[in-house]
C-alpha distance (Angstrom), angle and dihedral (degrees) to the residues before:
residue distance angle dihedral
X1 . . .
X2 3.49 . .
X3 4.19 93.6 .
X4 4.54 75.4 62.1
X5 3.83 99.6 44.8
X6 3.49 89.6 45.9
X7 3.60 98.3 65.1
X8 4.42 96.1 43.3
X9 3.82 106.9 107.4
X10 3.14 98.4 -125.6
X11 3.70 108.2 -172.5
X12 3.96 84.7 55.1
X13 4.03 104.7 49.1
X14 3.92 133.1 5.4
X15 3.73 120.8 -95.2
X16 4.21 88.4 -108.1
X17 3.94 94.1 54.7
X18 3.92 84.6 44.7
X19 3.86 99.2 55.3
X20 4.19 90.4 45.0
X21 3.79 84.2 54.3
X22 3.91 92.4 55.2
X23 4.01 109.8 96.7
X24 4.28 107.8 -102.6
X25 3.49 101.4 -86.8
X26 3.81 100.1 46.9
X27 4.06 91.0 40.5
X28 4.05 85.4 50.6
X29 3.87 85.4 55.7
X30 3.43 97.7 43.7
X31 3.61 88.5 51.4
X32 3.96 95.3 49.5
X33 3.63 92.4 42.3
X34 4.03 88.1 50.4
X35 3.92 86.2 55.2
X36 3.97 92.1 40.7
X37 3.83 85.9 57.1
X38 3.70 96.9 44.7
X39 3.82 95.2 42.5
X40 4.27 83.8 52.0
X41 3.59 88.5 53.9
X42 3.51 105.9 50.6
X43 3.91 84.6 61.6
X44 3.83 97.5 -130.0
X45 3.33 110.1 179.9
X46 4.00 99.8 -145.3
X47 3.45 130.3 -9.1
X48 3.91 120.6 -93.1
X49 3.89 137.6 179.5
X50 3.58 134.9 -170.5
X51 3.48 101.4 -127.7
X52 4.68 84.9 71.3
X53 3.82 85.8 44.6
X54 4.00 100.7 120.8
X55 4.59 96.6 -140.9
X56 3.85 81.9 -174.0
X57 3.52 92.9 71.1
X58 3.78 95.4 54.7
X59 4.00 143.7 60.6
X60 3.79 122.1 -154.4
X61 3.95 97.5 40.2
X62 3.76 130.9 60.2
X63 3.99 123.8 -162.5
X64 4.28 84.0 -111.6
X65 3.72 84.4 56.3
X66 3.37 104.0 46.9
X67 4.31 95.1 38.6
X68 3.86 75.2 57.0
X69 4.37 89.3 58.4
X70 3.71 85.7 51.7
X71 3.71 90.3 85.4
X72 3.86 96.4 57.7
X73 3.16 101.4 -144.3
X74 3.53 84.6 142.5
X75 3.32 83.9 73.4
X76 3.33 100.1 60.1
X77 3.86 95.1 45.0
X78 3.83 87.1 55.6
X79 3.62 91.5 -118.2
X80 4.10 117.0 147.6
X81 4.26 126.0 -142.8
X82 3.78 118.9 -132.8
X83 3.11 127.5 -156.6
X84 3.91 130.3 -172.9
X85 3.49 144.9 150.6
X86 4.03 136.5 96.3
X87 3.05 128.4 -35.5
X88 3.99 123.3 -70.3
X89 3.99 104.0 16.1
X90 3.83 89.4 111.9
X91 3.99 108.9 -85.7
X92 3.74 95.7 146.9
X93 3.54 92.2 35.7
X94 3.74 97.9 59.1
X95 3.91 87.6 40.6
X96 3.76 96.3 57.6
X97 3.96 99.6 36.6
X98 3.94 78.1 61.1
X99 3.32 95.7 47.6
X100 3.69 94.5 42.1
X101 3.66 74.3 48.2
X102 3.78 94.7 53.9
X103 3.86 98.9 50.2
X104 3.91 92.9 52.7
X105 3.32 79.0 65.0
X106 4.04 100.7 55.1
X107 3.81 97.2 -103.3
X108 3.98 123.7 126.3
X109 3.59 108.2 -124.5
X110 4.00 125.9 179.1
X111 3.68 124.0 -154.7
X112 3.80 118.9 -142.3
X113 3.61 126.0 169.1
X114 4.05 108.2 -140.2
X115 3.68 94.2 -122.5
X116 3.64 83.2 64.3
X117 3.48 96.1 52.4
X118 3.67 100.5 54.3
């Protein structure tokens, strides 16, 4: 990734128009390694998807529902998911298969656990 960003002139096109000018294979790196990087940042701390989420184990949220969250457009309407409950019906995994969700999409997103918040 970096041996690709390294060579984009910078000063004469954006990073994005760079990347599309790359030939397939290095803009399909670029891309992954862009993810990689964002994914690193957002400190997950293991990867989670929707589609092993376990809706049986839960009230409040159905699999339509949540498929529907995968979009983040509550993102974009500055909105904010909660979720609470006991322990071990699937809190942080529903919050990081949306974030994972959420940097596919080319938004930052940082994970914090609420006990390291407070």
């Amino acid at each position: 990734m970096k041996a690709i960003v390294s060579g984009c002139p910078e000063k004469e096109m954006g990073l994005d128009h760079y990347v599309t000018s790359l030939n397939p294979h290095d803009s399909t790196m670029a891309i992954i390694g862009s993810l990689f990087n964002a994914a690193y940042r957002a400190h997950f701390p293991v990867t989670k998807q929707l589609e092993t989420f376990d809706f049986g184990r839960v009230k409040g949220i159905g699999k339509s529902e949540a498929v529907n969250l995968l979009d983040c457009r509550w993102v974009d309407t500055k909105q904010n998911l909660l979720f609470f409950g006991p322990p071990g019906i699937g809190k942080t995994h529903l919050a990081i298969a949306f974030g994972q969700a959420a940097v596919e999409k080319g938004y930052k997103v940082c994970f914090e656990r609420v006990t390291n918040l407070i």
